[in-house]
PDB file of the backbone (N, CA, C, O) and the ligand in Angstrom, with CONECT records:
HET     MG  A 101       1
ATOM      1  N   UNK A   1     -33.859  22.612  23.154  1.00  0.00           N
ATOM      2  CA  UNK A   1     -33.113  22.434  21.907  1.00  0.00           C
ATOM      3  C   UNK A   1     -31.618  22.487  22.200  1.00  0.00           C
ATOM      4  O   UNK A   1     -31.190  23.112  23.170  1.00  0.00           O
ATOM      5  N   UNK A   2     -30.798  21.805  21.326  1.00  0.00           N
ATOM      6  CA  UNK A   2     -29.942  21.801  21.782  1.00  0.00           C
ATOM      7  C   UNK A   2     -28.236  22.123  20.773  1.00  0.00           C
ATOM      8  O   UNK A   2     -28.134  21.394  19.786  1.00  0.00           O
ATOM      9  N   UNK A   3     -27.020  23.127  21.012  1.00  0.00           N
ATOM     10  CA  UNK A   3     -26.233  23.581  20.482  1.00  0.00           C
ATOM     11  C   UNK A   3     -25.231  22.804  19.718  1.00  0.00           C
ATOM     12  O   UNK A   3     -24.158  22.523  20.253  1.00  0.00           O
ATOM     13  N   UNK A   4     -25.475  22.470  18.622  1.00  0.00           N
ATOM     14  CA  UNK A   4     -24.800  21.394  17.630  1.00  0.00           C
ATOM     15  C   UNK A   4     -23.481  22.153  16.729  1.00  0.00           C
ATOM     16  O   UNK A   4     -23.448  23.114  15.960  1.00  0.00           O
ATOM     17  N   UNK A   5     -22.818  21.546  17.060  1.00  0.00           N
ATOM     18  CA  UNK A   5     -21.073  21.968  16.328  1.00  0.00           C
ATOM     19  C   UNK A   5     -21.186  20.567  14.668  1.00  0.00           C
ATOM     20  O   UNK A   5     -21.424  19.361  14.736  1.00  0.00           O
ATOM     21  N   UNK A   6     -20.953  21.279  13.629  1.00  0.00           N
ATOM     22  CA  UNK A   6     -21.117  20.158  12.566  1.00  0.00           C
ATOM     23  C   UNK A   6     -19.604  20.931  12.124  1.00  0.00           C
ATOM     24  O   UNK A   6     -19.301  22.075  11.786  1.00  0.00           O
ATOM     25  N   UNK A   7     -18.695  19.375  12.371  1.00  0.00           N
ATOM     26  CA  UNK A   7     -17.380  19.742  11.879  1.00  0.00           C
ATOM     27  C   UNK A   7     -17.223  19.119  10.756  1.00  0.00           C
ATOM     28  O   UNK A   7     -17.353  17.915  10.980  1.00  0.00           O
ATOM     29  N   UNK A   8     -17.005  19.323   9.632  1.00  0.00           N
ATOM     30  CA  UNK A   8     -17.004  18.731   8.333  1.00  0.00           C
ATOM     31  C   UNK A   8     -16.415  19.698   7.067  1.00  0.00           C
ATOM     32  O   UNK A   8     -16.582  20.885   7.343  1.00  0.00           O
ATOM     33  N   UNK A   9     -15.900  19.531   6.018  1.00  0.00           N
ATOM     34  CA  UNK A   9     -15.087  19.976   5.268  1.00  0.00           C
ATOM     35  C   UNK A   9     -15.672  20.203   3.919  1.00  0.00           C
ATOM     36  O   UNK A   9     -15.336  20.923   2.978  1.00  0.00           O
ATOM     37  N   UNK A  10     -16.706  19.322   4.126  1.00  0.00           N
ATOM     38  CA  UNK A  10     -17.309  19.131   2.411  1.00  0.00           C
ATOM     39  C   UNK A  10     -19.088  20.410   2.913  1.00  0.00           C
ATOM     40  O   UNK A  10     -19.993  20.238   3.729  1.00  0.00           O
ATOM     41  N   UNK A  11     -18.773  21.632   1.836  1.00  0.00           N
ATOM     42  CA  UNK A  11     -20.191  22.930   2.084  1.00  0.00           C
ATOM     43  C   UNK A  11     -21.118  21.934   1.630  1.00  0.00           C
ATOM     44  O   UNK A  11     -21.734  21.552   2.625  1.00  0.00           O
ATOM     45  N   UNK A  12     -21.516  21.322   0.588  1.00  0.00           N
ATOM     46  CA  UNK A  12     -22.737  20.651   0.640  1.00  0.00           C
ATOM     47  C   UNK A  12     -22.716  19.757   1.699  1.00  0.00           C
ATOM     48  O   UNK A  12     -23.942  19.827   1.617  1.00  0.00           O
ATOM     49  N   UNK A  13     -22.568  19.160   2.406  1.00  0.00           N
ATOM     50  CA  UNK A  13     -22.548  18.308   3.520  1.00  0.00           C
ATOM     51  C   UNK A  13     -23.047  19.063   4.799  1.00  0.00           C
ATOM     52  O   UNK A  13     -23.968  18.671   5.516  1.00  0.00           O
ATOM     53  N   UNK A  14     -22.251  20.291   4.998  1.00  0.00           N
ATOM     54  CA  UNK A  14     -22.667  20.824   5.963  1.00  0.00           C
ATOM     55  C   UNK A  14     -24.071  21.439   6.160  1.00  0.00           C
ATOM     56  O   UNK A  14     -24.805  21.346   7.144  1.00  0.00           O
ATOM     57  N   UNK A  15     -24.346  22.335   4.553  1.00  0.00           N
ATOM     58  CA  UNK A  15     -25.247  22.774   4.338  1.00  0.00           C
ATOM     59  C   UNK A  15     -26.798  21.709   4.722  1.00  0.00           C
ATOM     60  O   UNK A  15     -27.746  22.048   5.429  1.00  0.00           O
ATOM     61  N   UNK A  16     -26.663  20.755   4.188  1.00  0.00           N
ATOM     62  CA  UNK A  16     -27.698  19.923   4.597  1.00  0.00           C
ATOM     63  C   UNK A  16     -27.617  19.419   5.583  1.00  0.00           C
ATOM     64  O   UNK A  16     -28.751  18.988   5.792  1.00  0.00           O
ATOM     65  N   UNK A  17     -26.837  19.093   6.606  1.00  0.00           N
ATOM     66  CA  UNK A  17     -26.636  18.462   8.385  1.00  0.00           C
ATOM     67  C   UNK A  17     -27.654  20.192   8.806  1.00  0.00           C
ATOM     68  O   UNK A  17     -28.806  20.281   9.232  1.00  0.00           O
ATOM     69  N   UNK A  18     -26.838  21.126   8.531  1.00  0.00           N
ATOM     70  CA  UNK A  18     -27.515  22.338   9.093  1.00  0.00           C
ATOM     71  C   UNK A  18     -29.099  22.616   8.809  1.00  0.00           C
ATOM     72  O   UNK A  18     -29.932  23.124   9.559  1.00  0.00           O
ATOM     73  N   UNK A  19     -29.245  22.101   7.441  1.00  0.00           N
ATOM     74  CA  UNK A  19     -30.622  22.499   7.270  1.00  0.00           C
ATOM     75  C   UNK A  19     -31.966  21.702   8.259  1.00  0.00           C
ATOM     76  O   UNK A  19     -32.995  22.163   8.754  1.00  0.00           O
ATOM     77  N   UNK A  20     -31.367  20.331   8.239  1.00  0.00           N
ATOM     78  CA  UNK A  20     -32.054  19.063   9.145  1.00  0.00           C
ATOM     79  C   UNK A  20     -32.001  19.770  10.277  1.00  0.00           C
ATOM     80  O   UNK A  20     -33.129  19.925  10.747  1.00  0.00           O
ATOM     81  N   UNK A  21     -31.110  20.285  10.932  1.00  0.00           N
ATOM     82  CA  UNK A  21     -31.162  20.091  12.213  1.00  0.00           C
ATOM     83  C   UNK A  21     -31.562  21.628  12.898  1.00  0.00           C
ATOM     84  O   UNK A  21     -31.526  21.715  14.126  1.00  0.00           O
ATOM     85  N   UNK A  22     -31.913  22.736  12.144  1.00  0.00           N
ATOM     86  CA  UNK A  22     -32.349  24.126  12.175  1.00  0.00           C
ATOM     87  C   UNK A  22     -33.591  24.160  12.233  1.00  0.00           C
ATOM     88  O   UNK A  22     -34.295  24.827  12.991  1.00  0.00           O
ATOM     89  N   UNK A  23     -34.078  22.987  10.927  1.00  0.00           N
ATOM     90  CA  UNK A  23     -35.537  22.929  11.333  1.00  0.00           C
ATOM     91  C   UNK A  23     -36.334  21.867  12.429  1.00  0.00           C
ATOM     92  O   UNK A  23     -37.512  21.571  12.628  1.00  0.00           O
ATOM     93  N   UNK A  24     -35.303  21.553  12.894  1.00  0.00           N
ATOM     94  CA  UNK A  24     -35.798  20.847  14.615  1.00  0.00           C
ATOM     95  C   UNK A  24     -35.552  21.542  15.854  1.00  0.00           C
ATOM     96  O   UNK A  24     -35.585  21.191  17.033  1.00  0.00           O
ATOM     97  N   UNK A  25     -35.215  22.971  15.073  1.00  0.00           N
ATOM     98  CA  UNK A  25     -35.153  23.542  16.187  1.00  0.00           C
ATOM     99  C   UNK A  25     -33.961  24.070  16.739  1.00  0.00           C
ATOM    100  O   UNK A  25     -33.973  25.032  17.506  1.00  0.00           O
ATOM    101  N   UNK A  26     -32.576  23.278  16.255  1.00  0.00           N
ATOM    102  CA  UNK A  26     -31.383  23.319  16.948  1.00  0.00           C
ATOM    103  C   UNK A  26     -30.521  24.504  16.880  1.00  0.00           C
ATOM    104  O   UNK A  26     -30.994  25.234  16.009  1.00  0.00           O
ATOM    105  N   UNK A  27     -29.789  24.872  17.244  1.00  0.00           N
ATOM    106  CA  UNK A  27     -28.820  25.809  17.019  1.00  0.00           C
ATOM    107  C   UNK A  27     -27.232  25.070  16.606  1.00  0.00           C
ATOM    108  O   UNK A  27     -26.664  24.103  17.115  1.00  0.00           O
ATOM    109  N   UNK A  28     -26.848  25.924  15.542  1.00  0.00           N
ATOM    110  CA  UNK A  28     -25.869  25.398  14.564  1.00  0.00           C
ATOM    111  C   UNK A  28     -24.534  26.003  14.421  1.00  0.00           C
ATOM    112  O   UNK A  28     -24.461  27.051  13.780  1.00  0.00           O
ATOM    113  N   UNK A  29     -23.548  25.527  14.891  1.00  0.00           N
ATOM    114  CA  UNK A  29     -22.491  26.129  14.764  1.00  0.00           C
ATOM    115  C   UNK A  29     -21.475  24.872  13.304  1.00  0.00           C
ATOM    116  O   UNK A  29     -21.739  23.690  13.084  1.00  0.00           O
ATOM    117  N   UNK A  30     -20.583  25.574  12.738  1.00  0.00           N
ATOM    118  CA  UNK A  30     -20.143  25.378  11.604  1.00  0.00           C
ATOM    119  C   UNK A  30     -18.192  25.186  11.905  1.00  0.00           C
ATOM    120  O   UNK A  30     -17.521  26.014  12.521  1.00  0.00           O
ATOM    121  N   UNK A  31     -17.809  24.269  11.460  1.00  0.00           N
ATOM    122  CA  UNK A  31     -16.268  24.655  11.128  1.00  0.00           C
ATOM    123  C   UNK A  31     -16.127  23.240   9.701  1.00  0.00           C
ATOM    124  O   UNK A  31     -16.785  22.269   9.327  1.00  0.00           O
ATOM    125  N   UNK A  32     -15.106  23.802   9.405  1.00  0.00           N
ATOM    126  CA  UNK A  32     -14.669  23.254   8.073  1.00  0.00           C
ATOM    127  C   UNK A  32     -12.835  22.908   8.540  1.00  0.00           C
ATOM    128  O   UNK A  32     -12.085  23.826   8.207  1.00  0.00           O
ATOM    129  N   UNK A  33     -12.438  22.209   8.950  1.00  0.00           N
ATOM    130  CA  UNK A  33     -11.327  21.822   9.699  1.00  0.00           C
ATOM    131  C   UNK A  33     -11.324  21.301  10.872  1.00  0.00           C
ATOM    132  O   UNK A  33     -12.313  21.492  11.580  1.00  0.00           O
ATOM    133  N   UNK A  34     -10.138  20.460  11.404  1.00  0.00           N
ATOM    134  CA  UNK A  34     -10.317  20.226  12.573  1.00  0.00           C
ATOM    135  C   UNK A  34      -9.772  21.001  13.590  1.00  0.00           C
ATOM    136  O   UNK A  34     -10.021  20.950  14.795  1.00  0.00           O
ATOM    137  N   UNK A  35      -8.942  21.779  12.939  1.00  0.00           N
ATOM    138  CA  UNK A  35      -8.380  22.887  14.559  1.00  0.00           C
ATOM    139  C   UNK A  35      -9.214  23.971  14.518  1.00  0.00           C
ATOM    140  O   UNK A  35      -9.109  24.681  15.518  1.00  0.00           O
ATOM    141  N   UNK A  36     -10.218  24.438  13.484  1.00  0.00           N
ATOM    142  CA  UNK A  36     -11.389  25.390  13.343  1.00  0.00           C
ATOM    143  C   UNK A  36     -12.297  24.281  14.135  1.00  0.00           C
ATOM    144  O   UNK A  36     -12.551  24.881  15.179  1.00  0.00           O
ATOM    145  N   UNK A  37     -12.840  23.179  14.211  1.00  0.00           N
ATOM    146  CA  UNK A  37     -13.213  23.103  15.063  1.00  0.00           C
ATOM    147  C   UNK A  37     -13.265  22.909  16.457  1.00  0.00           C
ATOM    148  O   UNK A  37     -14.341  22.716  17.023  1.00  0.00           O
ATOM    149  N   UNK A  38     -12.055  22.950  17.130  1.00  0.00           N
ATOM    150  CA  UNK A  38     -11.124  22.879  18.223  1.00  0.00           C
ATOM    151  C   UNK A  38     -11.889  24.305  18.752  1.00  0.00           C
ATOM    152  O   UNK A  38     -12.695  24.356  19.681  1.00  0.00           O
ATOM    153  N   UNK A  39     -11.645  24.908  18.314  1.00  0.00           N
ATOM    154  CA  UNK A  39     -11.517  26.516  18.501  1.00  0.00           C
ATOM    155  C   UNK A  39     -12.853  26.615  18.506  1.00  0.00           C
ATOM    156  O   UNK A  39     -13.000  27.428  19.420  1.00  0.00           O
ATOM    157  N   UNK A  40     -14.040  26.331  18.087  1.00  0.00           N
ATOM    158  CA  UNK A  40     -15.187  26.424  18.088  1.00  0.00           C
ATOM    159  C   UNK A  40     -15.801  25.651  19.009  1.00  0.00           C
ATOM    160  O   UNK A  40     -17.008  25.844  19.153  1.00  0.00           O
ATOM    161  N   UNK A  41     -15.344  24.931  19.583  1.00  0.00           N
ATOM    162  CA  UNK A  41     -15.864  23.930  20.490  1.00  0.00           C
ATOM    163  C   UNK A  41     -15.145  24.899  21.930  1.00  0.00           C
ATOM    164  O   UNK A  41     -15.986  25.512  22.589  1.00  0.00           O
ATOM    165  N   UNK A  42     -14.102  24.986  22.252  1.00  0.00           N
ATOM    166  CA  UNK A  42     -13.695  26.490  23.099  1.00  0.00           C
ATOM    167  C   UNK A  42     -14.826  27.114  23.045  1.00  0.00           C
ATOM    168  O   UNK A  42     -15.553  26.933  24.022  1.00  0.00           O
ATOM    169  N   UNK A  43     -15.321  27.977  22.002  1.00  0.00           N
ATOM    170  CA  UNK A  43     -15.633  29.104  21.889  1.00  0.00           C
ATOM    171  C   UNK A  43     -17.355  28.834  22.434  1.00  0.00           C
ATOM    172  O   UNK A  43     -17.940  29.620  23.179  1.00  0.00           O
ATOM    173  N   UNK A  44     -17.934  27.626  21.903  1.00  0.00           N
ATOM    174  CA  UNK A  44     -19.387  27.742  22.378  1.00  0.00           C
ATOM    175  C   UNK A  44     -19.693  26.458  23.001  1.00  0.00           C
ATOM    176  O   UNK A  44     -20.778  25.999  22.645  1.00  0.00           O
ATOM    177  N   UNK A  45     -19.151  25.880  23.684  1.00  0.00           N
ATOM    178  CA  UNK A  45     -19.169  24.570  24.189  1.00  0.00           C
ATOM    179  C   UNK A  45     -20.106  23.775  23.978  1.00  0.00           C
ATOM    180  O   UNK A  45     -20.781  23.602  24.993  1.00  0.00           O
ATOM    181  N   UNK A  46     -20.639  22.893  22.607  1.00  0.00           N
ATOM    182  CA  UNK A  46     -21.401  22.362  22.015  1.00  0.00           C
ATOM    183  C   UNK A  46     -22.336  21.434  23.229  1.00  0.00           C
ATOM    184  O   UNK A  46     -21.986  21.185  24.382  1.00  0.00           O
ATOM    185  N   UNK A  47     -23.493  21.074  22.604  1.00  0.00           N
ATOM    186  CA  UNK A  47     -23.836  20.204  23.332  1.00  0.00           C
ATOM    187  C   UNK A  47     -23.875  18.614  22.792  1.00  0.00           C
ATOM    188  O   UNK A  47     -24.268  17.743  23.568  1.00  0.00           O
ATOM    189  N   UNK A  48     -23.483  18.300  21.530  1.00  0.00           N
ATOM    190  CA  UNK A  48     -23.225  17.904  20.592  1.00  0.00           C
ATOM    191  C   UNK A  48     -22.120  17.892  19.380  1.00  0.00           C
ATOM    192  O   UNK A  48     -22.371  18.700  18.486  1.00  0.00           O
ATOM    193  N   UNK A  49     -20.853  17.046  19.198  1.00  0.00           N
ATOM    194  CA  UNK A  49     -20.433  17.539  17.442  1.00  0.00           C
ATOM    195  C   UNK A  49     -20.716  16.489  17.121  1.00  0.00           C
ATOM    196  O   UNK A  49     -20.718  15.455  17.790  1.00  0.00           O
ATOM    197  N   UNK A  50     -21.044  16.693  15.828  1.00  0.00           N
ATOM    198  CA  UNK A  50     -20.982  15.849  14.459  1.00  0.00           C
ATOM    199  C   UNK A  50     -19.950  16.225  13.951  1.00  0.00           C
ATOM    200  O   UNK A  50     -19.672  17.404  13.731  1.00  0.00           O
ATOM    201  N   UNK A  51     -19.122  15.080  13.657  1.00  0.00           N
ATOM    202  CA  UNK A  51     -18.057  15.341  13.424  1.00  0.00           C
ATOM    203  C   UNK A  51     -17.190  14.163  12.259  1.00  0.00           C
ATOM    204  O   UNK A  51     -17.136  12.946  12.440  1.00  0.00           O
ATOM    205  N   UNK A  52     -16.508  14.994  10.954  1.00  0.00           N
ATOM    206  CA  UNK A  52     -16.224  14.349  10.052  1.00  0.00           C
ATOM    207  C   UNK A  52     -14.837  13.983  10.328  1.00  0.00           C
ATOM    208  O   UNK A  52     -14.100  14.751  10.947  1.00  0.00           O
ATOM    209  N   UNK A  53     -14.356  12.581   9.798  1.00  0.00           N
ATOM    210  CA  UNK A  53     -13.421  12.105  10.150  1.00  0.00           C
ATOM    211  C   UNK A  53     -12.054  12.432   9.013  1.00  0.00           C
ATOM    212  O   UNK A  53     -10.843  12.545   9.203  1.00  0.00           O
ATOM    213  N   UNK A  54     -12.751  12.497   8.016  1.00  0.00           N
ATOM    214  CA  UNK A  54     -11.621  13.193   6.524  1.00  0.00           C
ATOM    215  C   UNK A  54     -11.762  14.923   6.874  1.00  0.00           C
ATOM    216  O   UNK A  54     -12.841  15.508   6.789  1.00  0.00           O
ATOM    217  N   UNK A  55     -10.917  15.364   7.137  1.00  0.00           N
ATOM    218  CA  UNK A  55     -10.745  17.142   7.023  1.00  0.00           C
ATOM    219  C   UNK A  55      -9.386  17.103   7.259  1.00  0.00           C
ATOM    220  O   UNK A  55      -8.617  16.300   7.786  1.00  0.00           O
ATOM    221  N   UNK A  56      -9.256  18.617   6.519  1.00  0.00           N
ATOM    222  CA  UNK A  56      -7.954  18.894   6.616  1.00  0.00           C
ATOM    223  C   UNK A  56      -7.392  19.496   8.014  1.00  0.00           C
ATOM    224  O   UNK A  56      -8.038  19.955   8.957  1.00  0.00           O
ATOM    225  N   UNK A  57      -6.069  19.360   7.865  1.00  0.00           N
ATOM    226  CA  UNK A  57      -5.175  20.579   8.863  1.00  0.00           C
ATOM    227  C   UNK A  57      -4.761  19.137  10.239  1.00  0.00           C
ATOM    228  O   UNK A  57      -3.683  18.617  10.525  1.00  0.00           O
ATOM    229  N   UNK A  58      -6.737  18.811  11.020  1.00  0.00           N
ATOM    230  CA  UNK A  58      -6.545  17.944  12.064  1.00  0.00           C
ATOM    231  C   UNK A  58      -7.642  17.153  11.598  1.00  0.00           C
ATOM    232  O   UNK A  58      -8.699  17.702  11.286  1.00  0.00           O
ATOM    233  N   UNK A  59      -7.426  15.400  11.489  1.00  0.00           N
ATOM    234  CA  UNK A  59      -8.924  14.711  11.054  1.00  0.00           C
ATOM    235  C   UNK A  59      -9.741  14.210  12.194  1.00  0.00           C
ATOM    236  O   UNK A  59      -9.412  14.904  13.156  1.00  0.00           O
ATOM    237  N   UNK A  60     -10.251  13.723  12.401  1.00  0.00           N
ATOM    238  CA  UNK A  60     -11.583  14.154  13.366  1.00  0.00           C
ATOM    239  C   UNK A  60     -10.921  12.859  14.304  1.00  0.00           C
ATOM    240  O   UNK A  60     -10.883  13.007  15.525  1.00  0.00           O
ATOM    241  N   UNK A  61     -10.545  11.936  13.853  1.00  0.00           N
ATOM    242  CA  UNK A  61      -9.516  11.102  15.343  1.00  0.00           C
ATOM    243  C   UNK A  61      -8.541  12.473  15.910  1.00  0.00           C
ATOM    244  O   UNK A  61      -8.646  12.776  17.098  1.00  0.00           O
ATOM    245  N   UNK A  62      -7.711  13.178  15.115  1.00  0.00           N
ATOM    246  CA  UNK A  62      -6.901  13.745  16.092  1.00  0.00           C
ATOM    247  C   UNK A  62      -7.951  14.729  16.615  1.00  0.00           C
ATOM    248  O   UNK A  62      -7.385  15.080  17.651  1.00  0.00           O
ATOM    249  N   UNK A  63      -9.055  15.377  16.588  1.00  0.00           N
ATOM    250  CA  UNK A  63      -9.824  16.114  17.137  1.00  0.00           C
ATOM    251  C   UNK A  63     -10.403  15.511  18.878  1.00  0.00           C
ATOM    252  O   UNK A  63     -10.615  15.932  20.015  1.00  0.00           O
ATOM    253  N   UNK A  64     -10.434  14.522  18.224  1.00  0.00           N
ATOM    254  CA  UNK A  64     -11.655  13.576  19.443  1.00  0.00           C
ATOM    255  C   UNK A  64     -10.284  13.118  20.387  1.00  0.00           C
ATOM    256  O   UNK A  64     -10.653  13.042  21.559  1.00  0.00           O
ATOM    257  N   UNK A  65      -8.867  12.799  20.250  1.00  0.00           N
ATOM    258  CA  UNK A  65      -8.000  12.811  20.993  1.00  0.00           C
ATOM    259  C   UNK A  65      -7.598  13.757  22.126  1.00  0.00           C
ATOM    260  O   UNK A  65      -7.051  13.636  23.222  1.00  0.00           O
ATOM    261  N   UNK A  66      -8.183  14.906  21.274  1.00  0.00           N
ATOM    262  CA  UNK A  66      -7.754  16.439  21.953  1.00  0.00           C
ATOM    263  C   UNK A  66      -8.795  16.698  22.536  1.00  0.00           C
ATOM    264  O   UNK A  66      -8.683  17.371  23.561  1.00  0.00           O
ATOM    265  N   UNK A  67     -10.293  16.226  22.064  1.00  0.00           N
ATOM    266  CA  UNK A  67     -11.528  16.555  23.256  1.00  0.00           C
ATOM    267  C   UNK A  67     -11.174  15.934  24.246  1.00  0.00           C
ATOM    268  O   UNK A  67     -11.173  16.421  25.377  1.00  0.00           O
ATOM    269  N   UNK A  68     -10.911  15.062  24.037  1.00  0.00           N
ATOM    270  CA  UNK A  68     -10.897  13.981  26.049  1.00  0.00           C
ATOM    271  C   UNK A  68      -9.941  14.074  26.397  1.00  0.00           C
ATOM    272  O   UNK A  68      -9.694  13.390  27.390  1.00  0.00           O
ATOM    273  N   UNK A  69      -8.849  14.910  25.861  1.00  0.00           N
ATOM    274  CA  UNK A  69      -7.477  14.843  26.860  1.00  0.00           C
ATOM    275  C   UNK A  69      -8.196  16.718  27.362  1.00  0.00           C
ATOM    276  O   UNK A  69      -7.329  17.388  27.923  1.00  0.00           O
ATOM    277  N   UNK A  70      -8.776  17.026  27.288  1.00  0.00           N
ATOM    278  CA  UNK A  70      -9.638  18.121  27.918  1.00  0.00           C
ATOM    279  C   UNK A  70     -10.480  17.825  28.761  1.00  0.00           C
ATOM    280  O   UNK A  70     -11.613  17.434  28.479  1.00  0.00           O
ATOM    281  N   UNK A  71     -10.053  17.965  29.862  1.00  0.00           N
ATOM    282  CA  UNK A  71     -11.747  17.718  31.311  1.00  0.00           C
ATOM    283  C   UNK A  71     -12.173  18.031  31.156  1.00  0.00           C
ATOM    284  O   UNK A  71     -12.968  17.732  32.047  1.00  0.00           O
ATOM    285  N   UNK A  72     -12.764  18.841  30.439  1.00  0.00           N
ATOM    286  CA  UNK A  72     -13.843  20.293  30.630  1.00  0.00           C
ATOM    287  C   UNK A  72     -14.941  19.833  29.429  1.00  0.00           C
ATOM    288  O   UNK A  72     -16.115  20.178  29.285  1.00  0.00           O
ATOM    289  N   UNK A  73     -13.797  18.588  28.330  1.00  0.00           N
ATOM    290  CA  UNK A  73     -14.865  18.301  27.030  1.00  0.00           C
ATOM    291  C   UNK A  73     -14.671  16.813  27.342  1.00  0.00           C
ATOM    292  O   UNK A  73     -15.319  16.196  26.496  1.00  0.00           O
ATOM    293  N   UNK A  74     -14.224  16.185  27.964  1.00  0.00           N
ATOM    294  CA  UNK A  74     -14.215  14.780  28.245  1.00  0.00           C
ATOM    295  C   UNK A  74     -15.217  13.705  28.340  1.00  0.00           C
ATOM    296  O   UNK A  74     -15.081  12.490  28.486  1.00  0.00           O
ATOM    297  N   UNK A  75     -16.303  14.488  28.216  1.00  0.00           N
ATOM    298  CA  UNK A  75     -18.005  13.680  28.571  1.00  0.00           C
ATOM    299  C   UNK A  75     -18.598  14.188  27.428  1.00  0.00           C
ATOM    300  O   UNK A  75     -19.575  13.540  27.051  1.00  0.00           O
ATOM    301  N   UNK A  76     -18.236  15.361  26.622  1.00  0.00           N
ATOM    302  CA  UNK A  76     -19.359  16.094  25.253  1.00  0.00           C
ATOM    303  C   UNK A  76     -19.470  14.812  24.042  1.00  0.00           C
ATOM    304  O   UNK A  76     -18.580  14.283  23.377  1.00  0.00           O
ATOM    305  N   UNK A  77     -20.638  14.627  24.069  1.00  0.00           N
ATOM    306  CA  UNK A  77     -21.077  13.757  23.331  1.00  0.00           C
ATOM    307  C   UNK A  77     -20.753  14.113  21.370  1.00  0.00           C
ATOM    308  O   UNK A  77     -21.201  14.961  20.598  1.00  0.00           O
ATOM    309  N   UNK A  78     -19.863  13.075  21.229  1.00  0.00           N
ATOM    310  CA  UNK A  78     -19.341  13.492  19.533  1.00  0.00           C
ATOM    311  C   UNK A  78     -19.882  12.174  18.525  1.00  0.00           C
ATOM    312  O   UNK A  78     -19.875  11.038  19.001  1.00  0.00           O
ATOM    313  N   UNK A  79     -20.315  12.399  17.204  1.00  0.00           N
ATOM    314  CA  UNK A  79     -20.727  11.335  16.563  1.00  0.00           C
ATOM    315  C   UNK A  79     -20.037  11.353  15.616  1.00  0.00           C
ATOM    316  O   UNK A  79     -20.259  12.305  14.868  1.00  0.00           O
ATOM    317  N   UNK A  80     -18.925  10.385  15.184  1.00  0.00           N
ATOM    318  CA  UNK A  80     -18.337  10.670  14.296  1.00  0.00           C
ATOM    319  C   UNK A  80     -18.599  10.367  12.758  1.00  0.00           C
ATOM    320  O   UNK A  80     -18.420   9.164  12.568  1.00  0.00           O
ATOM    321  N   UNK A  81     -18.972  11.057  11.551  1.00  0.00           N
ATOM    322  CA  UNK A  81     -19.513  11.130  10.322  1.00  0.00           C
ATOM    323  C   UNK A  81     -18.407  10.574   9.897  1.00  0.00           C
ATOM    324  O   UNK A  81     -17.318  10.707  10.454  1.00  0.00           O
ATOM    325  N   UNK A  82     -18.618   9.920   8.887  1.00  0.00           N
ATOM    326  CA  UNK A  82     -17.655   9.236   7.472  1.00  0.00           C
ATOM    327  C   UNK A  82     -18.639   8.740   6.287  1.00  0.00           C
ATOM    328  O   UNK A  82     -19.814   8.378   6.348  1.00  0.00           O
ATOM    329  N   UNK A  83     -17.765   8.848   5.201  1.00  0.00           N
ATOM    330  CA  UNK A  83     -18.839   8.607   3.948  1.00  0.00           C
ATOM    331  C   UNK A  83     -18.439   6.743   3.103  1.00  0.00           C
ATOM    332  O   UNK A  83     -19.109   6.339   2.152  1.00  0.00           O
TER     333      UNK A  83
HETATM  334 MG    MG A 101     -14.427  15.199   4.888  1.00  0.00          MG2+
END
């Protein structure tokens, strides 16, 4: 199974990405921003983000700019959500 980062801004949104993917098993990490998810992606090195492109603070292009100018996240596989 595998460690999923769901970066997204909107709680019903998240709430249901989390619920899908808890009951397959996955493990779920949460941020609601994009430099909360910066910091969360540090913190548990996803194996996976889903990742929303409208959030505040950083939107999920400047996020995904800042993963690959990182070696260490340069290959972590990100899918980027939009509505
Ligand atoms: Mg959004």
């Amino acid at each position: 199974m595998s460690k999923i980062l769901i970066a997204e801004d909107n709680p019903v949104n998240r709430e249901l990405l989390r619920e899908l993917l808890e009951i397959r098993g996955h493990t779920v990490a949460e941020a609601c921003d994009g430099e909360e998810a910066l910091r969360v992606i540090e913190q548990t090195q996803p194996d996976l983000v889903l990742l929303d492109i409208g959030m505040p603070l950083l939107d999920g292009f400047g996020v995904i700019r800042k993963i690959r100018e990182n070696p260490r996240f340069a290959s972590m596989p990100v899918v980027a959500l939009t509505a």
